[in-house]
C-alpha positions as CSV (number, residue, x, y, z in Angstrom):
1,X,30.4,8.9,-22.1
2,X,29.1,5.7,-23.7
3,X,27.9,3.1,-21.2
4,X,30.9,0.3,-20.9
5,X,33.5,2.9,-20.4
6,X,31.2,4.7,-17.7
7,X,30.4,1.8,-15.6
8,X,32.8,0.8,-12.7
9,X,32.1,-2.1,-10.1
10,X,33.8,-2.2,-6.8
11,X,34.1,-5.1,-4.3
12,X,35.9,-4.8,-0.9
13,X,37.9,-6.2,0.0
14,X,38.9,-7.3,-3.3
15,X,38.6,-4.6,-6.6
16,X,37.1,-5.6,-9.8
17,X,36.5,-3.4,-13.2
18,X,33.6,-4.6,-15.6
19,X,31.9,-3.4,-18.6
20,X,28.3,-2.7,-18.6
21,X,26.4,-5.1,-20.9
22,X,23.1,-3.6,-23.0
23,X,19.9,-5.3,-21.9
24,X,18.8,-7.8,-24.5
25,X,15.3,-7.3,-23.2
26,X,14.0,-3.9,-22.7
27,X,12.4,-3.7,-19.4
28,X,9.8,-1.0,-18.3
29,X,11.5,1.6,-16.3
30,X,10.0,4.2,-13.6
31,X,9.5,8.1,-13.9
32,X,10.6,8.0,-11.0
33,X,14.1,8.4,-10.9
34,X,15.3,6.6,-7.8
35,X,12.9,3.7,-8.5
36,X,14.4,3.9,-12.0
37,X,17.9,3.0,-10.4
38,X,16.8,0.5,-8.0
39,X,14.9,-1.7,-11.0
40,X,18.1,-0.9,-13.0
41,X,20.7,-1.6,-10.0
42,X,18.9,-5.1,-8.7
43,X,18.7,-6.5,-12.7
44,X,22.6,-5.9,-13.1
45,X,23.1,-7.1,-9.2
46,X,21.2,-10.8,-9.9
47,X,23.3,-10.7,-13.4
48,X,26.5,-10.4,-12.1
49,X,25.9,-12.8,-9.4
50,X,24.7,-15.6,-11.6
51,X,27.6,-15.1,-13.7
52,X,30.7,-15.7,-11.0
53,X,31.1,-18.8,-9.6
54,X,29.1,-19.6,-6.2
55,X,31.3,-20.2,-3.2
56,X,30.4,-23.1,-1.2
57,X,30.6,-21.6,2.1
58,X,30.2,-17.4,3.0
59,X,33.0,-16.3,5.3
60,X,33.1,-13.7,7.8
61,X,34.3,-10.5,5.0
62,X,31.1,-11.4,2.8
63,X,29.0,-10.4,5.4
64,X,31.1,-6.9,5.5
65,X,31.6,-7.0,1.9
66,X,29.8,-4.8,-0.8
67,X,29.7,-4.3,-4.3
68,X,29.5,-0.9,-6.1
69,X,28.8,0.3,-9.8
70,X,28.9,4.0,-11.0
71,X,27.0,5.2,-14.0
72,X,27.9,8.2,-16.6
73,X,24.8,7.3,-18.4
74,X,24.8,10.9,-20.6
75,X,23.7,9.4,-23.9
76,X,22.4,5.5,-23.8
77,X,18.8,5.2,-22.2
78,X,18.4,8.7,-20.8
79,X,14.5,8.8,-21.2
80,X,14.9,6.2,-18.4
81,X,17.5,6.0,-16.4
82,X,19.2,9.6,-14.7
83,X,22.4,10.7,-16.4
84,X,25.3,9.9,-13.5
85,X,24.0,7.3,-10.2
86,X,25.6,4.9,-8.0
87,X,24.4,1.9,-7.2
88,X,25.7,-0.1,-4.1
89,X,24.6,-3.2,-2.3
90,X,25.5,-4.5,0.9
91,X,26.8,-8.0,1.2
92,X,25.2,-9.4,-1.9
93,X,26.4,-13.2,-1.3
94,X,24.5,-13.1,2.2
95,X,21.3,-11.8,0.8
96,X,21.9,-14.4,-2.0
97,X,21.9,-17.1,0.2
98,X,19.5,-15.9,1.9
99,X,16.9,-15.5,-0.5
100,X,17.5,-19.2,-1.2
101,X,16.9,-20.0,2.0
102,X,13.6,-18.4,2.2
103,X,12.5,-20.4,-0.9
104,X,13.0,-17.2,-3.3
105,X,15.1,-17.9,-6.4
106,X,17.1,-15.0,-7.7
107,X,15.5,-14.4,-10.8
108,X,12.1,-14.5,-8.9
109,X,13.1,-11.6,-6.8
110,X,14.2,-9.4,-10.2
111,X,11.4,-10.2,-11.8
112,X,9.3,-9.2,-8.8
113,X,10.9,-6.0,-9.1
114,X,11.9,-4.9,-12.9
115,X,9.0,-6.2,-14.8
116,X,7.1,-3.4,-13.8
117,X,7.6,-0.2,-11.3
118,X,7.1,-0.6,-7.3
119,X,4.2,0.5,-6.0
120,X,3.8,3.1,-3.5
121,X,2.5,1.5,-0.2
122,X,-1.4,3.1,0.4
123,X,-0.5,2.6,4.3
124,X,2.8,4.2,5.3
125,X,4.2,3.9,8.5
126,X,4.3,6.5,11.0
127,X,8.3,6.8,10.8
128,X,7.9,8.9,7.3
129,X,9.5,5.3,5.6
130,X,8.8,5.3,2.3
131,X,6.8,1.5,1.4
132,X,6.4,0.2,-2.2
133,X,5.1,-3.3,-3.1
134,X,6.3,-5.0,-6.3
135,X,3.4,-6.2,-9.0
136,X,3.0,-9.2,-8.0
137,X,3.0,-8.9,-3.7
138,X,5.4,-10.5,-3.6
139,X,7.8,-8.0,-2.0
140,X,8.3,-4.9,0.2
141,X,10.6,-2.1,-0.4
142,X,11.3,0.3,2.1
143,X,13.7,3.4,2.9
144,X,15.8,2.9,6.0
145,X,18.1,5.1,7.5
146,X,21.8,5.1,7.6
147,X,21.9,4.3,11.0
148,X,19.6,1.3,10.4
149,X,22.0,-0.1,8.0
150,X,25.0,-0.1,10.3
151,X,22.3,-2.1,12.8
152,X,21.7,-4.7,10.2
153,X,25.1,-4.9,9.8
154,X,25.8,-6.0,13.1
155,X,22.8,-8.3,13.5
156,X,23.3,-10.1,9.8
157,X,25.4,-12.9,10.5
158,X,23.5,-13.8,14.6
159,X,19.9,-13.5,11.9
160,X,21.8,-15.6,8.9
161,X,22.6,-18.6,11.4
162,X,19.0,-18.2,12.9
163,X,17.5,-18.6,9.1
164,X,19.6,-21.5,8.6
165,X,18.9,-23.2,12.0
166,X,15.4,-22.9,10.7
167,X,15.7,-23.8,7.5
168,X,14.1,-20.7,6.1
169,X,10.5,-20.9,8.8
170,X,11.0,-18.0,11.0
171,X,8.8,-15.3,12.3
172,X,11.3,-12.5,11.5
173,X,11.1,-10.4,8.3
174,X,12.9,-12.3,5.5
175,X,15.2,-9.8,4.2
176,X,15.8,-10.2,0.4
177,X,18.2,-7.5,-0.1
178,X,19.8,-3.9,1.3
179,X,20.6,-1.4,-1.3
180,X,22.2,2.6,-1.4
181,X,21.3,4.4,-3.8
182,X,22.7,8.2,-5.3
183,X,20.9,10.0,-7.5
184,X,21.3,13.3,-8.3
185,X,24.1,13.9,-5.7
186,X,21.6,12.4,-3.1
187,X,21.9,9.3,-0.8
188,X,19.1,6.8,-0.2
189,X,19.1,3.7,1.5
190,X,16.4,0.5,1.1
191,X,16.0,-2.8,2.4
192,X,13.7,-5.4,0.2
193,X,11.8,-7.7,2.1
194,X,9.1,-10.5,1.4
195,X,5.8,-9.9,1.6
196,X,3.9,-11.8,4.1
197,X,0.6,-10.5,3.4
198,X,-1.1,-12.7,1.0
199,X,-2.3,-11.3,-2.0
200,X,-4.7,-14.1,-3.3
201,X,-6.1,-14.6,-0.1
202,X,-8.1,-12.0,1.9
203,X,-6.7,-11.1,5.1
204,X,-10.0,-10.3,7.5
205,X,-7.4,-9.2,10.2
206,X,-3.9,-7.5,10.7
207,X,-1.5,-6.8,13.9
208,X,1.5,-4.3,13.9
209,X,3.3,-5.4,16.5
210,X,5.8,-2.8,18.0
211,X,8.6,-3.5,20.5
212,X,8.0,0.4,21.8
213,X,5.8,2.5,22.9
214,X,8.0,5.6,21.9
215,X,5.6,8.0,20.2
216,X,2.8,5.1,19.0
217,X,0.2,6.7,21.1
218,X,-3.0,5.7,19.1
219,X,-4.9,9.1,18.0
220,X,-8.9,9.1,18.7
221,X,-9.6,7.8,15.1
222,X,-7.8,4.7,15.4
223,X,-9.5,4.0,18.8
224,X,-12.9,3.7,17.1
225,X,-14.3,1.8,14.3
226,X,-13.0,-1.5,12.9
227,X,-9.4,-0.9,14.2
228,X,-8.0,-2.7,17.8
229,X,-5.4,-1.1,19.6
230,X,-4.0,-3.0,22.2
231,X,-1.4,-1.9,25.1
232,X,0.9,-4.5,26.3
């Protein structure tokens, strides 16, 4: 199926058809198929926004709204994109706004992210998340549950006042974007965030602060050397 008859893009509430547009500029894609998708989904994502006129205030649906594209990519681009994925992301107007807040402009965050692959973190986290940093530092990708989705559902619009409130200075993670992603008949689910460590600056100290002590006993090799661990 050639691609602008085997693209379809859903909003809810409201439903919308679109055709798929060929990339003027041919961007470095992944081996790695899921990555592939997520460079390929957040291009089209900051595209499509940019091209519909920006509401002046978010109402309650946007922050339950979503937008979703299907791909039946069996002949265009196969040596980098898979040949059928879906593509959805969670209330893309909120993250918009938010990302605008934090000081981020759209095309910023893709470029962060297509113009070349994600990096795979050096230091994952103990949950078995996946990490990856873009080129530049400037942002964080990580896999997140499907439970962990629903609970940023339900926290989104409390944390969107609180970024407002502060004009975009807060202590919390600034969350850029939340994605799902199907590949190969296979559900994943990632949440971009900024980067706070500095990448031009070096950092002498760090402190993972954790709001449990469920299973974060420190092992004997973390209690020696260079490394604090400190029980609160």
């Amino acid at each position: 199926m050639m691609p602008g008859k085997g693209v379809r893009s859903e909003t809810k509430p409201k439903v919308r058809h679109i055709k798929a547009k060929h990339q003027k500029k041919r961007f470095i894609r992944s081996k790695d198929p899921i990555l592939a998708v997520f460079m390929w989904g957040v291009q089209h994502s900051i595209n499509e926004l940019n091209t519909s006129i920006e509401p002046s205030l978010l109402l309650p649906e946007d922050f339950k709204a979503f937008s979703k594209v299907r791909v039946e990519n069996q002949y265009y681009n196969k040596e980098n994109l898979p040949g059928h994925f879906k593509f959805k992301e969670y209330c893309p107007r909120v993250f918009h706004d938010l990302r605008k807040r934090f000081r981020m402009d759209d095309f910023e965050y893709m470029n962060s992210i297509i113009n070349r692959p994600p990096q795979p973190s050096s230091n994952p986290g103990r949950s078995g998340a996946k990490f990856f940093n873009s080129y530049d530092q400037r942002v964080v990708v990580k896999s997140i549950s499907s439970e962990e989705v629903a609970l940023l559902h339900q926290i989104l619009q409390p944390y969107h006042v609180h970024v407002v409130t502060t004009e975009g200075e807060t202590l919390l993670p600034q969350y850029l974007g939340m994605y799902r992603l199907t590949v190969n008949n296979a559900e994943s689910y990632w949440i971009a965030m900024r980067n706070v460590v500095s990448s031009t600056v070096k950092v002498h100290w760090k402190f993972d602060l954790k709001g449990s002590t469920v299973d974060r006993a420190a092992s004997s090799k973390e209690k020696v050397g260079v490394w604090l661990v400190l029980t609160v």
